[in-house]
C-alpha positions as CSV (number, residue, x, y, z in Angstrom):
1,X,0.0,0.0,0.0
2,X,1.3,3.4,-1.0
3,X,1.6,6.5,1.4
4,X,-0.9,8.4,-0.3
5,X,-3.5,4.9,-0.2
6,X,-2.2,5.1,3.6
7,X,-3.8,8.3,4.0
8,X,-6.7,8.1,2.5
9,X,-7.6,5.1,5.1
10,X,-6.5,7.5,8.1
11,X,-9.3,9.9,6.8
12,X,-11.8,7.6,5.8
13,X,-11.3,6.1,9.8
14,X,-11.8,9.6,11.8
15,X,-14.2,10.5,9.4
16,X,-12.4,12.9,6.6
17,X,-12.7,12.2,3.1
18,X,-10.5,13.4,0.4
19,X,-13.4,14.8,-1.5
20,X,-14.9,18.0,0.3
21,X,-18.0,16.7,-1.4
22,X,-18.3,14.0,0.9
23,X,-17.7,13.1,4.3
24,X,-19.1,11.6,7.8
25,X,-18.4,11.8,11.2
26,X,-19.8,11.0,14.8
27,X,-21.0,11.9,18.2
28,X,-18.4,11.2,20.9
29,X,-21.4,11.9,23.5
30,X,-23.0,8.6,21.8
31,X,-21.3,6.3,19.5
32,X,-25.0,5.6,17.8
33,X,-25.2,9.1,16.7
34,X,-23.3,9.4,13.5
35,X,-23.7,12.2,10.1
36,X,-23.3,11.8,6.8
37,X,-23.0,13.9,3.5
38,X,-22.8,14.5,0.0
39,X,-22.7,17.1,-2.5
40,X,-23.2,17.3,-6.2
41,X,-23.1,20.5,-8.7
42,X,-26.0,20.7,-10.9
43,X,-26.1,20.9,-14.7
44,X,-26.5,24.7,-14.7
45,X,-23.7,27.2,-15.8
46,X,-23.5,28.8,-12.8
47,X,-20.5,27.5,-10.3
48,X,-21.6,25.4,-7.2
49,X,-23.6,27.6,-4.8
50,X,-24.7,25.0,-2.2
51,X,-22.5,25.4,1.1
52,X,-23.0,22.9,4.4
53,X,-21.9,22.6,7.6
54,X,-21.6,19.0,9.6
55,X,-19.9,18.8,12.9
56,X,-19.9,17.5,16.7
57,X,-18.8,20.6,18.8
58,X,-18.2,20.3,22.0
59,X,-18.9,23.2,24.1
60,X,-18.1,23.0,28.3
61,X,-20.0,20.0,29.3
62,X,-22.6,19.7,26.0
63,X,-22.2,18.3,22.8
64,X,-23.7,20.6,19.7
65,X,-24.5,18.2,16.4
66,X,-24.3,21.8,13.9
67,X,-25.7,20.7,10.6
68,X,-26.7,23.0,7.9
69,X,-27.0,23.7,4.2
70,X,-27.0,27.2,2.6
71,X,-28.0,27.3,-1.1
72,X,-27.0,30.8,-2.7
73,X,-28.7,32.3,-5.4
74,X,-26.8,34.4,-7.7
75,X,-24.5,34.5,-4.9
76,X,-21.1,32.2,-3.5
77,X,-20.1,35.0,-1.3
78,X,-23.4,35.3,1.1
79,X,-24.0,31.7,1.9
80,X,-20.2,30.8,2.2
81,X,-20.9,33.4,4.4
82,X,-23.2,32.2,6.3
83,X,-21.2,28.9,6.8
84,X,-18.6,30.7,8.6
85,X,-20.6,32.7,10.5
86,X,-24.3,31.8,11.3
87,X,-24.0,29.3,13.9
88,X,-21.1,31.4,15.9
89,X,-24.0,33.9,15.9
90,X,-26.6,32.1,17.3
91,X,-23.9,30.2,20.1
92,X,-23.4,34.0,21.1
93,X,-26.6,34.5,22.4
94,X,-27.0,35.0,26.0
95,X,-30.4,32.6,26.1
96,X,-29.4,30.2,23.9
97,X,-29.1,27.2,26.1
98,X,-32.4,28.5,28.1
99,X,-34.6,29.6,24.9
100,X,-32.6,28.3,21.6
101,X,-35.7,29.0,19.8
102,X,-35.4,32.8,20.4
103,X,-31.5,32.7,20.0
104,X,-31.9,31.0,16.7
105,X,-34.5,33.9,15.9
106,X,-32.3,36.9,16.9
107,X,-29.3,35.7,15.3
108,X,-30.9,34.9,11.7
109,X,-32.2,38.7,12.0
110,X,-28.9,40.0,13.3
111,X,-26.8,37.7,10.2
112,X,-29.0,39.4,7.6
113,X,-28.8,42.3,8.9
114,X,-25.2,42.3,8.9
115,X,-25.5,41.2,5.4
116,X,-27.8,44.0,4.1
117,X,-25.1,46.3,5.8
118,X,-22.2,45.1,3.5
119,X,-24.1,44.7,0.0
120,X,-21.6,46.4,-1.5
121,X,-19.3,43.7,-0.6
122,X,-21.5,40.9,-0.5
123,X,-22.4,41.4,-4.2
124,X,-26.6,40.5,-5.5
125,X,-28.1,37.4,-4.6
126,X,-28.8,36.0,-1.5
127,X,-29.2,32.2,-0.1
128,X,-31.8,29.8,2.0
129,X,-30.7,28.1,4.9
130,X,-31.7,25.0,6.9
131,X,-29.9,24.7,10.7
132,X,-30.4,22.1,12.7
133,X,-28.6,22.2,16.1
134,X,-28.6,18.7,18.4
135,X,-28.4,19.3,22.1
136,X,-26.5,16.4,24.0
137,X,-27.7,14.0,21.6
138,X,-31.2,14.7,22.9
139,X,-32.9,17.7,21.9
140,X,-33.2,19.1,18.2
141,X,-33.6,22.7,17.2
142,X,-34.0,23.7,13.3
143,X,-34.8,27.0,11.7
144,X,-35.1,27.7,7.7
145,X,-35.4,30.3,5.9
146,X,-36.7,29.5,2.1
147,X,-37.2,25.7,0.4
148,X,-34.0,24.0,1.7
149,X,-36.1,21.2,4.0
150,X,-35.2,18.9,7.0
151,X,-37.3,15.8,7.9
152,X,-37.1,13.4,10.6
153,X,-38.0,9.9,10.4
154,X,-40.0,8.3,13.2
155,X,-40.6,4.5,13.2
156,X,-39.6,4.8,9.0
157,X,-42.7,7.4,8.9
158,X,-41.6,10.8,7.4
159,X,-42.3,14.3,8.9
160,X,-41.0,17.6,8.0
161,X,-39.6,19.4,10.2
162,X,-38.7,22.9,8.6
163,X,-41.6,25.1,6.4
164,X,-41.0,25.4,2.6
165,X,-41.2,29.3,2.3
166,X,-43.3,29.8,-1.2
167,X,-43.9,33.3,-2.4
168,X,-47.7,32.1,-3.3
169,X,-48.0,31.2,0.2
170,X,-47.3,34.7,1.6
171,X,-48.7,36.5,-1.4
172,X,-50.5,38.5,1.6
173,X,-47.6,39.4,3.6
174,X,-45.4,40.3,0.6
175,X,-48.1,42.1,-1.2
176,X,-48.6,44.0,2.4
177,X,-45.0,45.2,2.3
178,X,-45.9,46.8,-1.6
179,X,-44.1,43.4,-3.2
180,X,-46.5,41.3,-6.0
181,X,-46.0,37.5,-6.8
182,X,-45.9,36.7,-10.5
183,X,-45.7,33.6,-12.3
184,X,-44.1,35.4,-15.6
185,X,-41.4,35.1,-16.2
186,X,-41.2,31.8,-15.8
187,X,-43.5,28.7,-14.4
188,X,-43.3,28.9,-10.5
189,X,-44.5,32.4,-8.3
190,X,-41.6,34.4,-7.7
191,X,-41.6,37.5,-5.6
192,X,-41.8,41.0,-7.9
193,X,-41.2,37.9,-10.2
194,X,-37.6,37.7,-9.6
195,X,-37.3,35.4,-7.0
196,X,-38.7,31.9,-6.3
197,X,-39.1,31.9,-2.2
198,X,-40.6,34.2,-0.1
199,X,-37.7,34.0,2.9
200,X,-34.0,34.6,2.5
201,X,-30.3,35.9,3.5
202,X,-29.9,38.9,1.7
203,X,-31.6,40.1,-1.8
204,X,-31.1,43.6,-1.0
205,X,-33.1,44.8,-3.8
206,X,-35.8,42.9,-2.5
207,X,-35.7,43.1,1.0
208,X,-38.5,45.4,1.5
209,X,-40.8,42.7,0.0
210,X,-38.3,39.6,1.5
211,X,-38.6,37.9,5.0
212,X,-35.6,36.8,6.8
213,X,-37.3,35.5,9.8
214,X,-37.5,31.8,10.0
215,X,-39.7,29.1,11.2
216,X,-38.1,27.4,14.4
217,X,-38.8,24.2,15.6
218,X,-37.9,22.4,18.9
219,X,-38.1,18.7,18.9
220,X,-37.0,15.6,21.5
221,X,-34.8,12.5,19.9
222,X,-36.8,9.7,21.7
223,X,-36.5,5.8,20.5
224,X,-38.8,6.0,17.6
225,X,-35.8,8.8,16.0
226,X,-34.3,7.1,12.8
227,X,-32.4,9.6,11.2
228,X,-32.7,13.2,9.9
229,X,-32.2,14.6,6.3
230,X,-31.2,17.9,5.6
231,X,-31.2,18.8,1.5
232,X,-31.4,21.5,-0.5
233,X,-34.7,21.9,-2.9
234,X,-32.5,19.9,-5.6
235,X,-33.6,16.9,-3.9
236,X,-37.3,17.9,-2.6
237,X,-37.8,19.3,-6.1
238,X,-37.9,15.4,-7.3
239,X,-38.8,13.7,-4.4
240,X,-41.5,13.6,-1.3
241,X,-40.5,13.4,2.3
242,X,-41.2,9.9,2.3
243,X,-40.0,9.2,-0.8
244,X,-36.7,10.2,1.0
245,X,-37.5,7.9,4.3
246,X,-37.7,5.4,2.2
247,X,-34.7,5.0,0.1
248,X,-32.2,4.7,3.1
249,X,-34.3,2.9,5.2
250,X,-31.6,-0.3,4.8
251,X,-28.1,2.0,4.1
252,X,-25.3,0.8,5.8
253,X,-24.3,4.8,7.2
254,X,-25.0,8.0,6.8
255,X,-22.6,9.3,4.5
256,X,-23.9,6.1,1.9
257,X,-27.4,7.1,2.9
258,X,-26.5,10.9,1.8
259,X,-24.7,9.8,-1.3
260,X,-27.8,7.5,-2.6
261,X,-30.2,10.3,-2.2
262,X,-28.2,12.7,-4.3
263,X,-27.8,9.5,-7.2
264,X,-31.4,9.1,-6.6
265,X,-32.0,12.5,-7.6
266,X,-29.8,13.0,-10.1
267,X,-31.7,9.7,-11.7
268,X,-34.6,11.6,-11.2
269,X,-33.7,14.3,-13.5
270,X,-32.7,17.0,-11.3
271,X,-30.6,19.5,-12.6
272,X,-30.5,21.8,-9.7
273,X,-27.4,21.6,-7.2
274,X,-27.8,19.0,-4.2
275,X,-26.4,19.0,-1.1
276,X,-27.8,16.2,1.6
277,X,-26.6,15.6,5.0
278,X,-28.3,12.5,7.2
279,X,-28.0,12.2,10.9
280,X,-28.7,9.0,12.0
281,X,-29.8,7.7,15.6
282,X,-30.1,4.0,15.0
């Protein structure tokens, strides 16, 4: 075996891969709690605007699971960004380990914010995001902003966690802030007919008509928890929620279980970028 084979089975065993586009990694809290992940560019022109983060912290006494994906739109700057910064943000909250609902809140508001403030640097565009933040291997916390989705699977039955953010949804609340929702151009409702959510980081030139405040959740893991998939709308644009349960019911691991979804939606035609991260508790 050479020195560079050599290496490559040091990563694969602590959990690196050579590929940045795949990886895995688990819990030291609990050796049954392990992630997976997997990303693939789309067919588009554009270059790869789908940015994750998947990683055990630990922090005093707790453990944090942070998993997240960011999926830009006209933009690599703002959600590669908010990969580097989102989740410091909302661990700098006074409240968070009392009320991490309200700490997730403040420090979505607070990122944008911060993003708004530095357009100039930032560039256009903007991105969705999906956070999920594991407590001790025990509680779950996930906000989104726009269509990238989590879902948890309880005894192999599918339930989404997160809230797909469409602009004909809120057609009330955007219209309220002097924005219209227009199918042309195009097939799908977009905001001022530009942009296909009705939640994101950033879009300063739409921000008047934009939400950044995101649905939170707060969930326990109990012994019914199978796993958790995070994905951006590359995958949900092809496939249900249980759809997804489904297809890694029998993978071996997470980072396989990850990998077959993205396969699984390239098969089914997607074209989009996809980025999937599975947290499994079994």
């Amino acid at each position: 075996m050479t020195g560079k084979e050599i290496l490559h089975k040091m990563k694969e065993k602590v959990g690196l891969s050579s590929s940045p586009d795949s990886g895995k990694g688990k819990s030291k809290m609990s050796k049954h709690v392990t992630h997976g992940y997997h990303l693939v560019k789309g067919r588009s022109h554009h270059p790869m605007e789908d940015y994750m983060v998947a990683e055990f912290k630990e922090v005093g006494d707790n453990e944090l699971g942070l998993f997240a994906i960011f999926d830009g739109h006209l933009s690599q700057a703002i959600p590669d960004y908010l990969r580097s910064n989102l989740f410091d943000n909302i661990l700098k909250e006074p409240d968070f380990w009392t009320e991490p609902e309200n700490a997730m809140r403040r420090a979505y508001r607070i990122t944008d914010t911060t993003i708004i403030d530095q357009a100039a640097d930032f560039g256009k565009g903007g991105s969705t995001a999906v956070t999920l933040i594991l407590i001790n291997c025990q509680t779950l916390v996930v906000a989104n902003v726009g269509d990238s989705r989590a879902v948890i699977s309880k005894n192999g039955v599918a339930k989404q966690l997160s809230v797909d953010h469409e602009p004909s949804v809120e057609r009330k609340e955007i219209e309220d802030r002097g924005g219209f929702v227009s199918n042309f151009p195009g097939d799908v409702p977009r905001v001022d007919g530009q942009l296909a959510v009705a939640r994101a980081f950033g879009d300063k030139s739409l921000k008047e008509h934009l939400s950044s405040e995101p649905d939170v959740v707060k969930d326990v893991i109990g012994d019914d928890t199978d796993f958790i998939i995070l994905a951006s709308d590359g995958l949900w644009k092809v496939m249900s929620n249980q759809e997804a349960v489904d297809a890694i019911k029998t993978a071996k691991d997470a980072r396989s279980a990850a990998k077959h979804l993205t396969e699984e939606a390239l098969n089914r035609n997607s074209t989009d970028d996809i980025s999937c991260i599975v947290v499994k508790f079994q």
